[in-house]
matplotlib code that plots the C-alpha trace (Angstrom):
import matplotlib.pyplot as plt

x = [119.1, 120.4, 120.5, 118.8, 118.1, 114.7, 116.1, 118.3, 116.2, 113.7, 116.4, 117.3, 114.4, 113.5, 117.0, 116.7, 113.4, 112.8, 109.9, 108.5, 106.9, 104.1, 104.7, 102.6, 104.5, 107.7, 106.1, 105.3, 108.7, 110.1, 108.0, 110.5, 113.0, 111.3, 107.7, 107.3, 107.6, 104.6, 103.2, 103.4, 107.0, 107.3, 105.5, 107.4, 110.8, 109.9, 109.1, 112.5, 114.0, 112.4, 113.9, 117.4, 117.2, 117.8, 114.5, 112.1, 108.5, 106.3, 102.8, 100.4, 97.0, 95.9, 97.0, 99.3, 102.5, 105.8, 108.8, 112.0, 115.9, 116.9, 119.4, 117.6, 118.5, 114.8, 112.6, 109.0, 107.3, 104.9, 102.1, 99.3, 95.6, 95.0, 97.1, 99.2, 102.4, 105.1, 108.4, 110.5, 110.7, 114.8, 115.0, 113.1, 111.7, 110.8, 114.5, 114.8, 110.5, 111.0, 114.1, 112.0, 109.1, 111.3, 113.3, 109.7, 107.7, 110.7, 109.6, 112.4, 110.6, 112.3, 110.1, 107.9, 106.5, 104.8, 103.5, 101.8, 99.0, 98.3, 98.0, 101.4, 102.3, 100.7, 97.6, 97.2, 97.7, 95.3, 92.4, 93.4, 92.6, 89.6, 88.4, 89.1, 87.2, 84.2, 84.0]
y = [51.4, 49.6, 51.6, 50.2, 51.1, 52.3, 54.3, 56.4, 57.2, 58.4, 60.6, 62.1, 63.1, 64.8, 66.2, 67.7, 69.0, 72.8, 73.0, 70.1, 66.9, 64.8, 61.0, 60.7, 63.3, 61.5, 58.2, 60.1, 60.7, 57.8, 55.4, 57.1, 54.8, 52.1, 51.4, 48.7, 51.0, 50.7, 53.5, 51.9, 51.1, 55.0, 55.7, 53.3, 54.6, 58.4, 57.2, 55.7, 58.4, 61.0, 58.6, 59.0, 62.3, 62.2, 65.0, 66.8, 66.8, 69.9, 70.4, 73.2, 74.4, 71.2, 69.2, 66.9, 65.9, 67.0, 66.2, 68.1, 67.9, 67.1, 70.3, 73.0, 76.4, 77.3, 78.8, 79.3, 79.2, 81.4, 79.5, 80.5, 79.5, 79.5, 77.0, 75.7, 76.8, 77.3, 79.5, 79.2, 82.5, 82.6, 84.5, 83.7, 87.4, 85.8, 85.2, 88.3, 88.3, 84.4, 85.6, 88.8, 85.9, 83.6, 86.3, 87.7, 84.7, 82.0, 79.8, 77.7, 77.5, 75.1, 75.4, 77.8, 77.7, 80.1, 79.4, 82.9, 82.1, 84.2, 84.8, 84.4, 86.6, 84.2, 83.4, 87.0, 88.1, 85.5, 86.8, 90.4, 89.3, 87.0, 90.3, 92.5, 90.1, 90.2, 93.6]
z = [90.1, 86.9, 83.9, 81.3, 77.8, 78.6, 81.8, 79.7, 77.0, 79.3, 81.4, 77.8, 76.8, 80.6, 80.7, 76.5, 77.2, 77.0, 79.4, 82.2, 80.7, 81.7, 82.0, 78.7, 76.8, 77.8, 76.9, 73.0, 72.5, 74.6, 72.0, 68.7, 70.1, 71.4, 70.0, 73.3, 76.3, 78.5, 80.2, 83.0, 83.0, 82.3, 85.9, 87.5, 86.0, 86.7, 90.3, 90.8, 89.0, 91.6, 94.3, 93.2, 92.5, 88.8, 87.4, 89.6, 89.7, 89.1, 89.1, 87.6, 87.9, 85.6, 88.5, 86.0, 86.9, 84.8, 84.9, 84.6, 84.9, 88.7, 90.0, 88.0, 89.8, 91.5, 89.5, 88.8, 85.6, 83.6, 82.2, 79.1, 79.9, 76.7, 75.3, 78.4, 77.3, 80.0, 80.6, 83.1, 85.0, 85.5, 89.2, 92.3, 93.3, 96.7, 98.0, 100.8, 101.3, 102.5, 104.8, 105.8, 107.0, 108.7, 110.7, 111.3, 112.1, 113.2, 110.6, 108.9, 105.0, 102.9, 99.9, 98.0, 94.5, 92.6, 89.0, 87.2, 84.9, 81.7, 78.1, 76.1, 73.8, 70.5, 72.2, 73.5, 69.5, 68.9, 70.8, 69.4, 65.7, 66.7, 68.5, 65.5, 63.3, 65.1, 65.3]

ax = plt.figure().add_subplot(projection="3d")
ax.plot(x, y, z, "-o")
ax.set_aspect("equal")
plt.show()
């Protein structure tokens, strides 16, 4: 795959991003730089992309697909239900219960994910007050 102009600034913003993008978030900031880009030339780029191994593909509870930086260490992410805001969690606590299961079962697993779904810390504040308010 050629890169283009439009190929890199889409692989910057996915690699600079704090937390996994959807293709229309990318296409938001993608459009800062170039007011042309096409959302379907976004797909078709993040498909490629995926391909070659340059981001990674998550998906939530929302079903929409985000996008992150390819060669991430594994990790699983904490996610708000209030107002869909997502943390990385930085440590796999499944590690020795997924070799436990394959000694156990003779299974070979090569992938698990795990996404916890909450209230963050703001929204959980939030709630607090609006509580308090109507008491």
């Amino acid at each position: 795959m050629r890169m283009t102009r439009q190929r890199k600034v889409l692989l910057e913003i996915i690699n600079q991003a704090a937390n996994p993008l959807s293709a229309e978030e990318i296409m938001q900031q993608a459009h800062l730089q170039d007011p042309s880009l096409a959302l379907s030339t976004v797909y078709r780029t993040l498909e490629k992309m995926l391909e070659m191994g340059l981001c990674q593909q998550i998906r939530f509870q929302d079903g929409l697909a985000r996008f992150e930086q390819a060669g991430l260490v594994h990790h699983h992410h904490l996610v708000c239900t209030a107002c869909g805001r997502r943390e990385a969690v930085p440590t796999c606590p499944l590690h020795q219960i997924q070799q436990q299961l394959e000694t156990a079962s003779g299974y070979k697993i090569t992938y698990h994910e795990i996404n916890l779904y909450g209230l963050c810390p703001d929204c959980q504040k939030k709630l607090a007050t609006e509580k308090s308010s109507h008491a």
